[in-house]
Biopython code that builds the backbone (N, CA, C, O; Angstrom):
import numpy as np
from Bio.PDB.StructureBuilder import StructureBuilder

atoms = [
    (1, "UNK", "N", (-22.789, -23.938, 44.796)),
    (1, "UNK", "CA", (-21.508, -24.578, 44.502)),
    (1, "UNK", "C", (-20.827, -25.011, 45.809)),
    (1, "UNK", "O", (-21.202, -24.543, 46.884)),
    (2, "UNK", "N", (-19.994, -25.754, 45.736)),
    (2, "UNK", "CA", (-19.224, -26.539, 46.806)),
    (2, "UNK", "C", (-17.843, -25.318, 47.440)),
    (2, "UNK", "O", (-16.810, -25.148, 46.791)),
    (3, "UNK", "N", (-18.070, -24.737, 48.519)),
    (3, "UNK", "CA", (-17.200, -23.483, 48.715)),
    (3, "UNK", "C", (-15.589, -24.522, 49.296)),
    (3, "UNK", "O", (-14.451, -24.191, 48.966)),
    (4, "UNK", "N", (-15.843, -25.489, 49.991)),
    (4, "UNK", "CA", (-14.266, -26.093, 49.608)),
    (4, "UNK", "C", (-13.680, -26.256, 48.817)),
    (4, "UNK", "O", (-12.473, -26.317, 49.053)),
    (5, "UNK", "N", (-14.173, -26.442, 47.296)),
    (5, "UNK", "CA", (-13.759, -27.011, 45.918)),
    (5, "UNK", "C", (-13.234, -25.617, 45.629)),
    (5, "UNK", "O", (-12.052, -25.694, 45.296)),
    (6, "UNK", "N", (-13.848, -23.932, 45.638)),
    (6, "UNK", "CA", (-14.164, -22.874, 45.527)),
    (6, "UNK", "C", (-12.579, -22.462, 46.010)),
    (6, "UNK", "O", (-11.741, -22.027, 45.219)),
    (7, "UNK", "N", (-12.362, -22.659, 47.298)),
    (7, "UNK", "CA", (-10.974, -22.768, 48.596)),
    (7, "UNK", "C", (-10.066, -23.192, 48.210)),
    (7, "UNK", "O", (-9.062, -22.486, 48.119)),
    (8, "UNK", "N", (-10.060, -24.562, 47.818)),
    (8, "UNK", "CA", (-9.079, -25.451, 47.145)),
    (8, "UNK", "C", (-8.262, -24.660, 45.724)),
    (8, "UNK", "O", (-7.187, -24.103, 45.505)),
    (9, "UNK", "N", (-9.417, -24.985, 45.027)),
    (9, "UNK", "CA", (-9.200, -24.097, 43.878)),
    (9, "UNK", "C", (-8.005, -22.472, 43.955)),
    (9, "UNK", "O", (-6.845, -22.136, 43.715)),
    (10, "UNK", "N", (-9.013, -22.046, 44.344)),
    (10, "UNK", "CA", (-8.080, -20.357, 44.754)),
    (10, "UNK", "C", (-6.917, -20.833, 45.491)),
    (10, "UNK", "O", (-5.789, -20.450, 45.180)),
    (11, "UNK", "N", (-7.130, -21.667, 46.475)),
    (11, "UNK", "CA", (-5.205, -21.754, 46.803)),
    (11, "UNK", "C", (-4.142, -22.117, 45.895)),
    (11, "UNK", "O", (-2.978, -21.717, 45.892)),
    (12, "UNK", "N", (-4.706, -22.920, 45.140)),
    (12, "UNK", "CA", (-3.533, -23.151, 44.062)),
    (12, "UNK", "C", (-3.568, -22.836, 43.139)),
    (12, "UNK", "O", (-2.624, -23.254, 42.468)),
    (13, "UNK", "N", (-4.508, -21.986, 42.432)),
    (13, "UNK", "CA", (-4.401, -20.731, 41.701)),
    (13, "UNK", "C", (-3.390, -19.659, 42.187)),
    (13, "UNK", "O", (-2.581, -19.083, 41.459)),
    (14, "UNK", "N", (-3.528, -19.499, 43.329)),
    (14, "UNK", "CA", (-2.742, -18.163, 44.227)),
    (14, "UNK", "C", (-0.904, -18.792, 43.999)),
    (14, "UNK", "O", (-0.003, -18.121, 43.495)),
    (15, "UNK", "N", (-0.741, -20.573, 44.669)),
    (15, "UNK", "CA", (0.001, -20.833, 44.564)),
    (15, "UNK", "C", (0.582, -20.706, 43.094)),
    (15, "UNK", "O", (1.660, -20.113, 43.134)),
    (16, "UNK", "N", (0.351, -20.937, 42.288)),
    (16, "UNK", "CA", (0.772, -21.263, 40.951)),
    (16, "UNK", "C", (1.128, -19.116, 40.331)),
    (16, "UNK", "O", (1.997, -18.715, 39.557)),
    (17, "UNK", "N", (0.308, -18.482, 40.907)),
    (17, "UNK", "CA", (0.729, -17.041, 40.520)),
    (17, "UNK", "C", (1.593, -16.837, 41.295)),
    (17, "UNK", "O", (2.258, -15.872, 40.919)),
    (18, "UNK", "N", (1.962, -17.275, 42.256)),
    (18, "UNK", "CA", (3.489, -16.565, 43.207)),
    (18, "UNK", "C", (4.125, -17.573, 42.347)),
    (18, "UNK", "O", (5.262, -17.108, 42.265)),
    (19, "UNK", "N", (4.124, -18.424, 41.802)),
    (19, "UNK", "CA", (4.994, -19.512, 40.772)),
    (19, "UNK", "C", (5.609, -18.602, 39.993)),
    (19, "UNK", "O", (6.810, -18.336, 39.965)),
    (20, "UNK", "N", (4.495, -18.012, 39.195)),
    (20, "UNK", "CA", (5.199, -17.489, 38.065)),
    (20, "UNK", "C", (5.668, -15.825, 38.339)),
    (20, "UNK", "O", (6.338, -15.125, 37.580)),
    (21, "UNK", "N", (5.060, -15.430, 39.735)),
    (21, "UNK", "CA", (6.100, -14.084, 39.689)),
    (21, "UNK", "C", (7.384, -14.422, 39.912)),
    (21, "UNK", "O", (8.193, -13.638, 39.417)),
    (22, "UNK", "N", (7.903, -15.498, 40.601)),
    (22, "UNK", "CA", (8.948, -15.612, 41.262)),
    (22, "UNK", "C", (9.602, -16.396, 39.948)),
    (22, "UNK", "O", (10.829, -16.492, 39.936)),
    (23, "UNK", "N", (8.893, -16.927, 38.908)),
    (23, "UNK", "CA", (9.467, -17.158, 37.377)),
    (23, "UNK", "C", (9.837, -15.455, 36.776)),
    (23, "UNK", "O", (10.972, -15.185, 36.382)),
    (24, "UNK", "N", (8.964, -14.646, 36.782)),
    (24, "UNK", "CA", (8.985, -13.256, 35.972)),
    (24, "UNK", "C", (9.957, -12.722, 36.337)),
    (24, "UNK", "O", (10.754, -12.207, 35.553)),
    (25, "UNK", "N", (10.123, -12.732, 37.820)),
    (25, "UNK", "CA", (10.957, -11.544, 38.779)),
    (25, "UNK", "C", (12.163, -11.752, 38.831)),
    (25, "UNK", "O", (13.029, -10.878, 38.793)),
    (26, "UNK", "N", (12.396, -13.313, 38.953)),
    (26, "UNK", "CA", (13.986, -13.910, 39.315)),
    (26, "UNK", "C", (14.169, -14.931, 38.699)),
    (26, "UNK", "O", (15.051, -15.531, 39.313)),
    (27, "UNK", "N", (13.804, -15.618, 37.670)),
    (27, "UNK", "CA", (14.102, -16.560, 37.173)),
    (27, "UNK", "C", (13.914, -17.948, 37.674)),
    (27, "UNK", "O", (14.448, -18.954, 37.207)),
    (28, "UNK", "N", (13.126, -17.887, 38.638)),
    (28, "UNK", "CA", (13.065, -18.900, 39.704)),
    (28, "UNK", "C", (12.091, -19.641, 39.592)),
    (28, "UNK", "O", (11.053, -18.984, 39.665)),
    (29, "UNK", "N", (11.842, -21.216, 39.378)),
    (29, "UNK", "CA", (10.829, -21.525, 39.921)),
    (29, "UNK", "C", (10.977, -22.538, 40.621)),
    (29, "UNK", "O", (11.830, -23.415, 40.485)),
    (30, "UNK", "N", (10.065, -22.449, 41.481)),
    (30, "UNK", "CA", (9.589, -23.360, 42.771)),
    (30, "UNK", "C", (8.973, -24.338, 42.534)),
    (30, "UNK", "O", (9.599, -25.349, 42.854)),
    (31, "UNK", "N", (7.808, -24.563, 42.023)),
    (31, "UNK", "CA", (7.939, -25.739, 41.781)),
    (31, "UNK", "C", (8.775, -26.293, 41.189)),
    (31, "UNK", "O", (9.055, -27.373, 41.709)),
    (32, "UNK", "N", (9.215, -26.110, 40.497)),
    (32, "UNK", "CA", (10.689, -27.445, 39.835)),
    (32, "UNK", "C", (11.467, -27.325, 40.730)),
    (32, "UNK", "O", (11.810, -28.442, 41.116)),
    (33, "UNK", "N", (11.918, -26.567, 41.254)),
    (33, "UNK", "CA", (12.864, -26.532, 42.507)),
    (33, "UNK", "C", (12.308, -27.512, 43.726)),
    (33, "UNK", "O", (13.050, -28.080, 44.528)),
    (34, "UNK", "N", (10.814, -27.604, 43.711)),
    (34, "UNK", "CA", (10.830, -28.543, 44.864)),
    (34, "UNK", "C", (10.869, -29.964, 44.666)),
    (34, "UNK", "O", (11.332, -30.875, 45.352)),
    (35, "UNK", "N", (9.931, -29.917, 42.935)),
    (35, "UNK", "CA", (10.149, -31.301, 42.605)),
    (35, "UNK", "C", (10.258, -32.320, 41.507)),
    (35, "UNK", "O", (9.766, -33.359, 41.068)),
    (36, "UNK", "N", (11.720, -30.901, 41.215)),
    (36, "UNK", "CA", (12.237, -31.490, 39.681)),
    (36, "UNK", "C", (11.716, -30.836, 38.498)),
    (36, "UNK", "O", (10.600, -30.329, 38.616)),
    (37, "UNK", "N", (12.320, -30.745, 37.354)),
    (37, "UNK", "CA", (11.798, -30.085, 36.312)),
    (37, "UNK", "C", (11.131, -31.108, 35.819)),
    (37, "UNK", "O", (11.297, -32.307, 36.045)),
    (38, "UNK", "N", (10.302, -30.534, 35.075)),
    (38, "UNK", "CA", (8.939, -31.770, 34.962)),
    (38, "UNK", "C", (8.870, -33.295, 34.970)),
    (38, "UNK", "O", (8.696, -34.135, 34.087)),
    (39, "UNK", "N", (9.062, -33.347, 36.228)),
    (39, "UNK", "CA", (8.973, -34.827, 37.050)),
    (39, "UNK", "C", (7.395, -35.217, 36.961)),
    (39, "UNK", "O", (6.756, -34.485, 36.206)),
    (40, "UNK", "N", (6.953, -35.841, 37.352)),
    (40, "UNK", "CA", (5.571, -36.448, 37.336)),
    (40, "UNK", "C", (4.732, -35.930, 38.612)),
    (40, "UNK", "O", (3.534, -36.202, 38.680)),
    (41, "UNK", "N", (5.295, -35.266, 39.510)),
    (41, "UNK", "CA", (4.434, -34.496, 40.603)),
    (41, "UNK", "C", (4.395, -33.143, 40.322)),
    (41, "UNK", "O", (3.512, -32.417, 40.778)),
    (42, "UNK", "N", (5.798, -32.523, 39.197)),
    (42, "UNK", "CA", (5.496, -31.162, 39.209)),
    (42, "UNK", "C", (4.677, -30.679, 37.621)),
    (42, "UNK", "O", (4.470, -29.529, 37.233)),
    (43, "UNK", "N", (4.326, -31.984, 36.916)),
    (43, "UNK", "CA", (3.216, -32.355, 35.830)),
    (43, "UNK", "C", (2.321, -32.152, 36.434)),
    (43, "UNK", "O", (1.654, -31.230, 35.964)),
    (44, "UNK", "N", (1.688, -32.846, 37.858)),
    (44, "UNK", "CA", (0.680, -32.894, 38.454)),
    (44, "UNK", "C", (0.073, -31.717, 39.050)),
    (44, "UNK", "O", (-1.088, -31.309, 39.060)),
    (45, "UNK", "N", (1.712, -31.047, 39.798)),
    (45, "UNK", "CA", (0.913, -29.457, 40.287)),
    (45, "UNK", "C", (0.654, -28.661, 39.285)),
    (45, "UNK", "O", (-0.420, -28.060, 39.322)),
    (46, "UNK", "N", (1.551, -28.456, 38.154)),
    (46, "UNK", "CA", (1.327, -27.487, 36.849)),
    (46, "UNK", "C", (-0.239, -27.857, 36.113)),
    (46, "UNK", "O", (-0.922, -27.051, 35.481)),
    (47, "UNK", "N", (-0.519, -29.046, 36.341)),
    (47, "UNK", "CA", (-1.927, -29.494, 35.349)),
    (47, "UNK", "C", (-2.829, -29.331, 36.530)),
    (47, "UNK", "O", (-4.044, -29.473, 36.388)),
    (48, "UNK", "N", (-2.348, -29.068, 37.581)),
    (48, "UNK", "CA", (-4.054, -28.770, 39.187)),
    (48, "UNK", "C", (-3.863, -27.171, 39.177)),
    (48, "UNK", "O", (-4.836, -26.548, 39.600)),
    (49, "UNK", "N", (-2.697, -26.378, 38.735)),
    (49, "UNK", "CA", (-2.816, -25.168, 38.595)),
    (49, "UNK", "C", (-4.079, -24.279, 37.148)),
    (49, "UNK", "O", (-4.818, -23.307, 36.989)),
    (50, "UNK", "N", (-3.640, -25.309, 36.557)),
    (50, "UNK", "CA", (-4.497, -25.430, 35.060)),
    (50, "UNK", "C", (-6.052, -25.470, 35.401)),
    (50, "UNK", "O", (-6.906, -24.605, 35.206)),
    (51, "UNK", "N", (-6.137, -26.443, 35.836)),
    (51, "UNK", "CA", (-7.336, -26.974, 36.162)),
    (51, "UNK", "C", (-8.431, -26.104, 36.791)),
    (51, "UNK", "O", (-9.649, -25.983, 36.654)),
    (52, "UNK", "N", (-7.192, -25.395, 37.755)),
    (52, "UNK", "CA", (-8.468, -24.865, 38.800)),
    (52, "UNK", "C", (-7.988, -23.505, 38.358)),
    (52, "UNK", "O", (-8.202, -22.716, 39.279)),
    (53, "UNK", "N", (-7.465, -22.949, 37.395)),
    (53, "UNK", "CA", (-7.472, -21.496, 36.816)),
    (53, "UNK", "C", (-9.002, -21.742, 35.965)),
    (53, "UNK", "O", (-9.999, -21.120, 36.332)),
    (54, "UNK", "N", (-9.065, -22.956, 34.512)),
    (54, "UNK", "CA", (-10.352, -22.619, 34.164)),
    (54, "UNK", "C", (-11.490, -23.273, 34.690)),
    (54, "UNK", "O", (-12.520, -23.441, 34.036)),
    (55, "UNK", "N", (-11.280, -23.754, 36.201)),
    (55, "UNK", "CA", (-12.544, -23.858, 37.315)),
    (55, "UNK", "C", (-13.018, -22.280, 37.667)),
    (55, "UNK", "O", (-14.123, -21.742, 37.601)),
    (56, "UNK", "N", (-11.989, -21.888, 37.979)),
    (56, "UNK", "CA", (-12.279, -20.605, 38.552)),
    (56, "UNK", "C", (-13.154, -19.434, 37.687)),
    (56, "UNK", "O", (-13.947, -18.587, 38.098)),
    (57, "UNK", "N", (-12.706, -19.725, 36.399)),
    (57, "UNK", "CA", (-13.355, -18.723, 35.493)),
    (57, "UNK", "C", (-15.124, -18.574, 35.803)),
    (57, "UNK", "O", (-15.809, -17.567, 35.620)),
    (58, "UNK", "N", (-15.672, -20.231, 36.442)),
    (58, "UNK", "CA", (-16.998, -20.048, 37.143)),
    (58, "UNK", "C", (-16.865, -18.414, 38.142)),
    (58, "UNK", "O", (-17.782, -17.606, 38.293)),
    (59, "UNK", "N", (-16.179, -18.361, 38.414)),
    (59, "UNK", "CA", (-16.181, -16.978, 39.068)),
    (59, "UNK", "C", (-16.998, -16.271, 38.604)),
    (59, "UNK", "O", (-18.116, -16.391, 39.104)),
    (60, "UNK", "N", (-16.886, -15.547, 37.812)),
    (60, "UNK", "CA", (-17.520, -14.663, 36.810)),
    (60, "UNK", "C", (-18.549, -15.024, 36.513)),
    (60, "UNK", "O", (-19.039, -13.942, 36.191)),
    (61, "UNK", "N", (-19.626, -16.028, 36.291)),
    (61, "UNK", "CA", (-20.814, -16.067, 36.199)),
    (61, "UNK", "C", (-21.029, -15.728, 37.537)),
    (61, "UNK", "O", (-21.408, -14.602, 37.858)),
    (62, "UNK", "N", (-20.766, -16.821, 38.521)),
    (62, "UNK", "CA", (-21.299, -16.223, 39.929)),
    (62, "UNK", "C", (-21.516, -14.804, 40.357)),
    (62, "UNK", "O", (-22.489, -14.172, 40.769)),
    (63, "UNK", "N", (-20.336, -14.548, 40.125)),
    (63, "UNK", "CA", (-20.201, -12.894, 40.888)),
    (63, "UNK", "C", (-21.350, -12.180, 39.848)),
    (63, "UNK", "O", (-22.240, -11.643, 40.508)),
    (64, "UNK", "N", (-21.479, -12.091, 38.829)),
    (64, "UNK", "CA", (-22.838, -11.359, 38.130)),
    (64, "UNK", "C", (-23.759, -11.931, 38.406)),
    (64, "UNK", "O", (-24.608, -11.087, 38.693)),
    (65, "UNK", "N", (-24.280, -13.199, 38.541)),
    (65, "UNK", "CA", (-25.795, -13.711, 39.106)),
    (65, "UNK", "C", (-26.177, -13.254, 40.691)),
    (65, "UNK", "O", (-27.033, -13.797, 41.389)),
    (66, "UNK", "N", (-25.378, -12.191, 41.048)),
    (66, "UNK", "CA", (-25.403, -12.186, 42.630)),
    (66, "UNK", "C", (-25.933, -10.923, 42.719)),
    (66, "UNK", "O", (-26.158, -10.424, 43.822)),
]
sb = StructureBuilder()
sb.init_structure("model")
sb.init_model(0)
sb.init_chain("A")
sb.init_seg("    ")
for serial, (resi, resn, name, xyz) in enumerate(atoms, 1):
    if name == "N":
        sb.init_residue(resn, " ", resi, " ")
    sb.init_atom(name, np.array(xyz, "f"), 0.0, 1.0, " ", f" {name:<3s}", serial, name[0])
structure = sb.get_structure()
């Protein structure tokens, strides 16, 4: 597999879970705070958070074929 895509992926997975603690914890979120409540870029980060959560689920085959 492509370990940048792998990189990419997990960062904004990671990003998108400090999203929603800082939704759980304080009511807060950051992305809309940076760019608007669902504006068309924070559509874009919420649907690349999506994306590369069920990219990632490849995880789990990997890590057992190893």
């Amino acid at each position: 597999m492509n370990r940048g895509l792998d990189y990419f992926a997990l960062t904004i997975v990671i990003i998108g879970a400090v999203n929603w603690g800082l939704i759980g914890f304080f009511g807060f979120d950051l992305v809309a705070w940076l760019f608007g409540s669902m504006s068309w870029i924070s559509r874009i980060v919420y649907g690349l958070v999506g994306l590369c959560g069920l990219y990632l689920l490849s995880f789990y085959g990997r890590l057992s074929g190893e």
